[in-house]
Each structure stands twice: as C-alpha cells, then as structure tokens.
C-alpha positions in Angstrom: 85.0 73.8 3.1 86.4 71.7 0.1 90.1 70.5 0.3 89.7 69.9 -3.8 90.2 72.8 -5.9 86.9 74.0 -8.2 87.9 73.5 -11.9 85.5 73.7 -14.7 84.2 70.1 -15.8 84.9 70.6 -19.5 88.6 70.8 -19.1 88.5 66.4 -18.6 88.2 64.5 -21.9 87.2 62.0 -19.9 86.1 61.1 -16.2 89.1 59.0 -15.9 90.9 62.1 -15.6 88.6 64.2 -13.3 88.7 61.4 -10.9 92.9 61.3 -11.4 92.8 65.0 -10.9 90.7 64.8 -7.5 93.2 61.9 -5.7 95.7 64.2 -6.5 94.6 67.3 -4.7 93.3 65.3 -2.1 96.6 63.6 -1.8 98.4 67.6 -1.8 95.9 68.9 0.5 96.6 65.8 2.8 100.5 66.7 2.7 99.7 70.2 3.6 97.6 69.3 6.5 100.7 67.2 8.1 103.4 69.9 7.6 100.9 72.2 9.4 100.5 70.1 12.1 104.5 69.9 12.6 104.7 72.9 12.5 102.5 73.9 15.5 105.0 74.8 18.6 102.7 73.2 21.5 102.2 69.8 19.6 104.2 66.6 21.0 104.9 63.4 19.7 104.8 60.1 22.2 103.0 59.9 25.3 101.4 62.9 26.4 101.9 64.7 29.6 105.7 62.3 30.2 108.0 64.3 29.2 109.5 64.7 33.0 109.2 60.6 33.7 111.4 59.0 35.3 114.6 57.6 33.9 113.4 53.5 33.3 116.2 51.0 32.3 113.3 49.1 30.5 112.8 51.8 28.0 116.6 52.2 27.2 116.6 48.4 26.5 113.4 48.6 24.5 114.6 51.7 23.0 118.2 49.8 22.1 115.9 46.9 20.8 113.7 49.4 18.4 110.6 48.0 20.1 110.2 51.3 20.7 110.7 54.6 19.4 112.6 57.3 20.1 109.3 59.6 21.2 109.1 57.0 24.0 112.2 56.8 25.8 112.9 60.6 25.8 114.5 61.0 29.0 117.0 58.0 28.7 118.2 59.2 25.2 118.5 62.6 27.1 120.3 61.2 29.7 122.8 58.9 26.9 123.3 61.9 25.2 124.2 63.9 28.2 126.6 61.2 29.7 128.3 60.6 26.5 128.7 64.6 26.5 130.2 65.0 29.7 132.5 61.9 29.9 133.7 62.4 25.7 135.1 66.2 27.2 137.1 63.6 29.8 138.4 61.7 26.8 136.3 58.8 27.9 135.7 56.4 25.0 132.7 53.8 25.5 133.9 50.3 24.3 131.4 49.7 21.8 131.4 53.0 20.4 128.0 54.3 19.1 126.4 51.2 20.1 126.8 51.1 23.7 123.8 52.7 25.1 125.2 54.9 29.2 122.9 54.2 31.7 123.4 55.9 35.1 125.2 53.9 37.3 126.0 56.4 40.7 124.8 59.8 40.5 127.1 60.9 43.3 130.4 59.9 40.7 129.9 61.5 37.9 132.3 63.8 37.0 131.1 67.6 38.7 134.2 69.9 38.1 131.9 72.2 35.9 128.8 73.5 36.8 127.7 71.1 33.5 128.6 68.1 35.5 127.0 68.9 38.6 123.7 69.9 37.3 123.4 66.7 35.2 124.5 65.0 38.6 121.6 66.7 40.8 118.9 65.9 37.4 119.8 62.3 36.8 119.5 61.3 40.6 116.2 62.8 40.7 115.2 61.1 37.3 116.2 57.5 38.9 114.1 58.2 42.1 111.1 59.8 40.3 108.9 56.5 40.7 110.0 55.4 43.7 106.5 56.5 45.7 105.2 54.2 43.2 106.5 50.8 43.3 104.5 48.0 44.4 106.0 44.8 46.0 103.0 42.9 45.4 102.6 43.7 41.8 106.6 42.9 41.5 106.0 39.6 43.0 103.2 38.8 40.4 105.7 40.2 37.7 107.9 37.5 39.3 105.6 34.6 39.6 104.4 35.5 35.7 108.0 35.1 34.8 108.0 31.7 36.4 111.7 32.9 38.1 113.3 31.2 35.1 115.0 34.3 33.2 114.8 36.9 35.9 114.1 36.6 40.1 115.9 36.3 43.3 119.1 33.5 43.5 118.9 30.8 45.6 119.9 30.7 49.1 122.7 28.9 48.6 124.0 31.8 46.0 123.4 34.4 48.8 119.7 34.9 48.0 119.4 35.4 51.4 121.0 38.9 51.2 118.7 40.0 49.2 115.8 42.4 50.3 112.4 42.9 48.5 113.0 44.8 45.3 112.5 48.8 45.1 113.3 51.7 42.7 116.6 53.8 43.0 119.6 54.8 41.7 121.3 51.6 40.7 124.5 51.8 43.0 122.4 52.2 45.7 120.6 48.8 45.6 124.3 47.5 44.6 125.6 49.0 47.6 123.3 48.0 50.1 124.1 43.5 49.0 127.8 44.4 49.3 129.7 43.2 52.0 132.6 45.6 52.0 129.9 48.5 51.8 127.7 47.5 54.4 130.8 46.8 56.7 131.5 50.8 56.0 134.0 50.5 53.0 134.8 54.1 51.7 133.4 55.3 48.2 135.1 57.7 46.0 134.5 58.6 42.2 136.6 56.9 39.5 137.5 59.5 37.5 137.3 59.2 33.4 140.6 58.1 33.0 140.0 55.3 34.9 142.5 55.6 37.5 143.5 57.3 41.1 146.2 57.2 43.5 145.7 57.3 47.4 149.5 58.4 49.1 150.1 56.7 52.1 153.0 56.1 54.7 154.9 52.7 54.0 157.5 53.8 57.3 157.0 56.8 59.6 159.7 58.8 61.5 161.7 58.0 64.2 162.0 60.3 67.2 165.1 59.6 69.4 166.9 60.9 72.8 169.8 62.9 72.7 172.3 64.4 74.7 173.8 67.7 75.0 175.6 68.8 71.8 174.3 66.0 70.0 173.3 65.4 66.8 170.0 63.5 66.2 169.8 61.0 64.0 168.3 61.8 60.8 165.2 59.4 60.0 163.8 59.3 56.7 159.8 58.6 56.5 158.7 56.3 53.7 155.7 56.8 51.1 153.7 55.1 48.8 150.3 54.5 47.3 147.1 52.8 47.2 147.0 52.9 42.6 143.4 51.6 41.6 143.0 51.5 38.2 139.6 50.7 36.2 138.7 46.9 36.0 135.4 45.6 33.5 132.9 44.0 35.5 130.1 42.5 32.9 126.5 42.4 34.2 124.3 39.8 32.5 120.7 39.7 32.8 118.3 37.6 31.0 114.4 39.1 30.8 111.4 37.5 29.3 110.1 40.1 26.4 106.7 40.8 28.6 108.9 42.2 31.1 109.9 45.3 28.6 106.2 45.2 27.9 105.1 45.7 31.3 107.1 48.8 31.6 105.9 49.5 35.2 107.7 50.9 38.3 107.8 47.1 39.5 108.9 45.4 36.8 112.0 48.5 36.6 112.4 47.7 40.0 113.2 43.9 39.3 115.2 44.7 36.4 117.6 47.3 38.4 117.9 44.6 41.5 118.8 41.6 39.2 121.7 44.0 38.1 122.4 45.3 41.3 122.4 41.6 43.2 124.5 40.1 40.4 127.2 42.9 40.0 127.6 43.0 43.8 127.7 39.2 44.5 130.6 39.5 41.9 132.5 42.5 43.1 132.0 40.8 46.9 133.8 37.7 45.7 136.7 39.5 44.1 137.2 42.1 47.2 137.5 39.3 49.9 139.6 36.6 47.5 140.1 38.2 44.4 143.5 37.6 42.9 144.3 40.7 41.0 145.1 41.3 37.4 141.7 41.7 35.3 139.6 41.2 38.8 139.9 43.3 42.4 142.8 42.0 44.6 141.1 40.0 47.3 141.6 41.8 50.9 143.0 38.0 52.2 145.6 38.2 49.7 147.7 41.4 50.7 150.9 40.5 52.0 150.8 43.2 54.1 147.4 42.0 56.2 147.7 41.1 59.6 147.4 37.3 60.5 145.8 35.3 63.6 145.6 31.6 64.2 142.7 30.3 65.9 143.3 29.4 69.6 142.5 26.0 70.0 144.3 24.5 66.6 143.3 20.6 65.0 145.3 18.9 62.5 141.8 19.0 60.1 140.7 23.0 61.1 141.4 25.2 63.8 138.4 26.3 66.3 137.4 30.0 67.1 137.1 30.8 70.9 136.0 33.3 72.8 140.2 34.2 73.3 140.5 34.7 69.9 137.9 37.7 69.4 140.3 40.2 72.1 143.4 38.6 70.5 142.2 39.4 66.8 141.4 43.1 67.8 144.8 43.4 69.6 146.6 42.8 66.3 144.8 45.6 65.1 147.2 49.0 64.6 147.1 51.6 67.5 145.7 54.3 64.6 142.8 52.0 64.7 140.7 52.8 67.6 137.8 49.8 66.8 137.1 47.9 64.5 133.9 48.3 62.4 132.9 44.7 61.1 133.3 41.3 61.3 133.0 39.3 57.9 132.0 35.8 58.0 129.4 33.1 56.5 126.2 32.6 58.2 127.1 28.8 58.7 130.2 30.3 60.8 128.1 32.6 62.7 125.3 30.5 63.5 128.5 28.3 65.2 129.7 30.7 67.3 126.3 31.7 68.6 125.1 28.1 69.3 128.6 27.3 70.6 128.4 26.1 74.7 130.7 25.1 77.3 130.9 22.0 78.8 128.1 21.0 82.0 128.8 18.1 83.6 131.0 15.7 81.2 133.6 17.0 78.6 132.5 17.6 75.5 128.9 17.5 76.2 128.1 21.0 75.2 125.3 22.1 77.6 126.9 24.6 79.5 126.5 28.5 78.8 126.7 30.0 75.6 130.4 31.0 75.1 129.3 34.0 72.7 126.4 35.3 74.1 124.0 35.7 77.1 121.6 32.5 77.7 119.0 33.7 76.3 115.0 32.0 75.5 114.5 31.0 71.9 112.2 33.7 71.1 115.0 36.3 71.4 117.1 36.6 68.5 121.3 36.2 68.2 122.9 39.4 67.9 124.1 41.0 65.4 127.1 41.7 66.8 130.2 40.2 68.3 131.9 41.4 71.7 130.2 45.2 70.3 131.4 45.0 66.8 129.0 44.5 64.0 128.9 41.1 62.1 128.5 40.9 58.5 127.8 37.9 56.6 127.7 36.4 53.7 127.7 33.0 51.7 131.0 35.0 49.7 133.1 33.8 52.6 134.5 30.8 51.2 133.7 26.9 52.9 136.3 25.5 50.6 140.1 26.6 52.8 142.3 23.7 53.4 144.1 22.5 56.4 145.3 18.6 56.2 142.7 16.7 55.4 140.0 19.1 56.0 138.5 21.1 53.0 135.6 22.9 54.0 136.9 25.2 56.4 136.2 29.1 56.5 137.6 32.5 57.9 136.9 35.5 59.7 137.7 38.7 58.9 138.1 41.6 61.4 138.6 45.1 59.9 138.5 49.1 59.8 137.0 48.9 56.5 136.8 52.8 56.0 140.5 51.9 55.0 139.1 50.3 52.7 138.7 51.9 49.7 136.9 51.2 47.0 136.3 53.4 43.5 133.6 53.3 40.7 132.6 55.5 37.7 129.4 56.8 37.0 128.4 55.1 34.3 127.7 51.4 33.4 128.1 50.4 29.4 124.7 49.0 28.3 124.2 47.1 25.4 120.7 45.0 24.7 120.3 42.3 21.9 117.3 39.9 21.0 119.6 37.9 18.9 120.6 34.2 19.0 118.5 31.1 19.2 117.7 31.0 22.6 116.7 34.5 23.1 114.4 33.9 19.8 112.9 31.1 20.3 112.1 32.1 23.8 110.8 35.5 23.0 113.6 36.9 25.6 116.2 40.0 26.0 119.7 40.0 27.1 120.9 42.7 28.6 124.9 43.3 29.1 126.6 46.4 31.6 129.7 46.8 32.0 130.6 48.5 34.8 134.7 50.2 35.6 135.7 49.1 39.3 138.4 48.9 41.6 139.5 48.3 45.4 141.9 47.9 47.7 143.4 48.6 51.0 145.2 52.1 52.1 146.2 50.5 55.1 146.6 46.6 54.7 147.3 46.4 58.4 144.1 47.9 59.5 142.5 43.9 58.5 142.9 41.1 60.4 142.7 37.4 59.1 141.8 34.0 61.0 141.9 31.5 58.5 142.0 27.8 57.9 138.2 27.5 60.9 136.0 24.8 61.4 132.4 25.2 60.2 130.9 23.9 63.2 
C-alpha cells in the first residue's frame, strides 16, 4: 500500500513540484509511523528483556557522564530517584544538589520507619546482589591486567593490599565491612539517621550501695549519665578508571569498581578509628582519655617488649562488665614477632628455646590466629612510627570488647563522575568521587586496653 497520497498529475505546473509534493507526504507519513510506534503499550526503549538488571555503579557513572542514555541505566536512575525521595522527606539535602548522583551505600541503613522505606530497603539489596552468581575472578583479573593496575587494581602490600580478598559483587558496605579492622574485630553497626546524628546514653558513675545500722539513714548516692554523641563526618572516595572499564560493563569489571571503593573508604575509616584525632575525622580509639592503659613488661629506654605476662595482665585491666575480650589489633610485623618469639636454650639471649606464644610446632602448620583464645586482627593501619627515646618505629596492641564500639553510617554515598581535566582527557579516564557520612566512637572507653610505645621485633 502506498504511504503517498493519489493526486491527479495535472494539478503540477511542473515536475519540480510533483516531486516537492511526494518528499513531503513521505516525510508526514514517516512522522505518523513514529507517533504510532510510541504509542504502542508493549514497546520498550534500551536493551530488551533488562528492565529487572541489576543495580551497576558503572552505568550510574556512565549515565552521569552521558555516555549513555537514560534507557540504559534504568534501574540506577530508579534507585536515585527513589533515594533522593525517601531521604528529601528526612530533610536530607545532597551537597551538590541536582548534580550528585545517590548510589546505595548499606541497604540495611536506610531509613525504614514507613512501609516506603522498608520496601525500597528489601528491593535495592536484591538489586546490588542480582549478579553476584555471575562474576568471574578470572575475567576480573584480565579486566585488571588490561588496565595495566595503573588507574584501578589492588594496593600494594605495604598499603595493606594484603587485606584485600579477590574482588566479588555485593552491596558496597559489605565489601567495606569485611577490610575493616574495627568490623571484623565485631564493632557494632547502627544506621545514621538523615539528620546526621545519634546519641547512645551511658553511665559515667553508678550507684553506691552501703551498710547501715538500725534506724539509720543511707546515704543518698547519685548515679551519673552521659553520652556517646556521633555526629555525620564526609569521608571522600576517589577512584580513578580507565574509560574501557565503563565500556566493559560486565559483572567483573562492577565487581572491581565496587572493591576499589570499598578498600579505599575502609583503609581510611580504619586509620581514623584507631588514631584519628577528631574534629572533621573519627576520634581515634588510642586517643580517649578515658581508655585503659598497660605498659609492656619488660620496658627499654628505645621501646618496650611484649611478654607472655603482659597478655593476662592486659585482659585484667579489662572492666568486670566485660566478660572476654573479642580482638586483638596489631600489625602483621608485630604479630609475626610474637609468634617467632623463643626463650632462651642454653646461653642468654640465644633465642632457641620454646616458642613463648605458641606450641612448637613443624613449619608446615600455620601460626594461629589467635592469642591465649582471643582472636587477632591485623593490619598495616597500626602505626610503626610511636616514639619512645630514641626509638621511632615502635607499635601497639590493642585489646578490646569492640561490640562497645560503636560505629554509625547512612545509607547512601554522594556520587559524582567527571571526565574533565587534562589528565583524565588526555588519558581517556573517569574520576569517580563518593562521599560517604560516618562516625565512631566508644560507649564504654574502658572496655579498650592500650600497650603502647612496643618493639617491632
């Protein structure tokens, strides 16, 4: 069937205007066709058969970037719109306004007072987990190789590279959670709320119970309170990637992407929990007044050494509310001490008795992982820079019931994604910023004890 109306010939002068006349109902009847095809309620724009994909922090950034439409990153402008939503009824402003981009950050802390909240909560957890089945560590390594590690791979050892585990897919607090020291030693979790603050009461001074006589009156003791205040602090995540990564757009390239942010947000936040000094950054858990103190056992004028003594002497300082401990924190160098550390044999100093930390064991068995029955974290966080006369690379331990220690995050993380600058264009890269609203501290100082000022050795 013809999509050019029949007309009479003689009504064109000339065939200059006949063939006008056809481009122009061609042109109409085109038009026609493409309102028609809008129209029809089953059709779909973008990729067919994805509409329930997984949410991809690629596809936000390409998205952000406009290398990409919106018909291709459906579910993260969903998810934006339905953060932005739920936090705006909170009063919760984003700091760049319209061009910060939310990205889920922790499921399990969004807001869920409403029924609103708590079905987006249950949705965007299984939107971050949707590809997990599917990643591929080998293909991630070859993503990684390809990148030639120079805008995006795993740190250094040195840098605490040796924390890190092989890349996967999930939720984005979930890969932070599992490099952090203070969560892996059983820190508590709890939701920042929207206003960026919450309060934790506590008991500075309990009761006093006394004996009295007959027809006496008992002394009146007044209990003390408190609290633990934590109030939002800006932690910026920034990640580098090389253009083909966005290109890629596969469930092992997202899972390299989430981990750089993960491993570089919690390296920072690790830093800032153990010596942070407050203000703009976490307050440090060695700088509360309030912590309990040990010095090492056998003491030097350079650095004091850690002895057997001192692991029964640190847990005695411990409060009686605290049944055990549930981590030690110290640097692998520090660790790797005390587990090659021997008596003496025959002459002093000759170090070829028994182990003093462990069983005599063959080489093929590994150290434990704990010490005396308590677990032992460890991390190249712990500083090998504390002073003590003329020494300064000494280190510490930490001993700690780190549920007390409480730490509070908001479900969300600011994302913002530029291509801009020299570097980035003549070297075909992204950079992509998070910001991410943090706190810590302590609900009971005294539940941490701190040996300070050790030898390394």
């Amino acid at each position: 069937m013809s999509t050019v109306a029949e007309v009479p010939a003689d009504k064109f002068q000339s065939r200059d205007e006949l063939v006008s006349f056809i481009e122009q109902q061609a042109a109409t009847a085109v038009e026609k066709a493409a309102r028609v095809e809008r129209r029809v309620p089953w059709a779909t724009s973008g990729p067919v058969c994805a509409d329930s994909a997984g949410y991809s922090v690629l596809k936000a950034a390409a998205y952000a970037l406009g290398f990409v439409g919106p018909e291709y990153a459906k579910e993260e402008i969903h998810a934006h719109q339905q953060l932005r939503d739920l936090y705006a009824g909170y009063g919760f402003a984003p700091h760049h306004g319209q061009q910060s981009f939310l990205v889920p950050l922790a499921s399990a802390h969004l807001p869920a007072f409403e029924p609103q909240g708590r079905r987006l909560r249950d949705e965007l957890h299984q939107k971050m987990t949707a590809h997990a089945s599917k990643f591929d560590p080998d293909e991630a390594d070859w993503i990684d190789r390809r990148m030639h590690r120079k805008a995006l791979g795993t740190t250094p050892d040195t840098a605490g590279g040796t924390m890190v585990p092989l890349p996967m897919l999930g939720e984005l607090i979930d890969l932070q959670r599992s490099l952090e020291v203070f969560a892996v030693a059983g820190a508590r979790e709890v939701a920042l709320p929207p206003n960026g603050r919450v309060q934790f009461p506590k008991l500075t001074a309990a009761s006093t119970a006394y004996w009295v006589g007959e027809g006496t009156a008992i002394t009146e003791s007044q209990p003390t309170t408190g609290n633990l205040d934590l109030q939002a602090k800006k932690l910026g995540v920034f990640v580098k990637l090389n253009n083909e990564l966005l290109r890629f757009a596969s469930p092992s390239a997202e899972g390299l992407v989430r981990l750089d942010m993960a491993r570089a947000a919690a390296l920072k936040a690790d830093l800032a929990m153990l010596e942070g000094t407050g203000g703009t950054q976490i307050k440090g858990a060695i700088t509360y007044s309030g912590i309990a103190t040990h010095t090492a056992s056998t003491t030097g004028a350079n650095g004091d050494t850690f002895t057997p003594a001192d692991v029964a002497l640190m847990e005695s300082k411990l409060p009686d509310a605290v049944e055990a401990p549930t981590a030690w924190v110290m640097r692998k160098a520090m660790f790797a001490a005390l587990m090659n550390r021997r008596a003496d044999a025959v002459s002093a100093s000759d170090g070829k008795g028994a182990f003093l930390f462990r069983d005599m064991r063959s080489a093929a068995v590994g150290p434990p992982a704990e010490l005396y029955g308590t677990r032992v974290v460890r991390s190249a966080q712990v500083s090998a820079t504390r002073t003590k006369g003329s020494g300064t690379n000494l280190s510490y331990v930490l001993l700690g019931h780190f549920p007390d220690w409480i730490v509070a995050r908001m479900g969300v993380m600011e994302f913002l994604a530029s291509g801009l600058g020299d570097t980035a264009l003549q070297n075909d890269m992204t950079y992509l910023r998070g910001i991410q609203h943090i706190d810590a501290g302590p609900r009971h100082a005294a539940s941490f004890v701190l040996c300070d000022q050790l030898l390394v050795a």
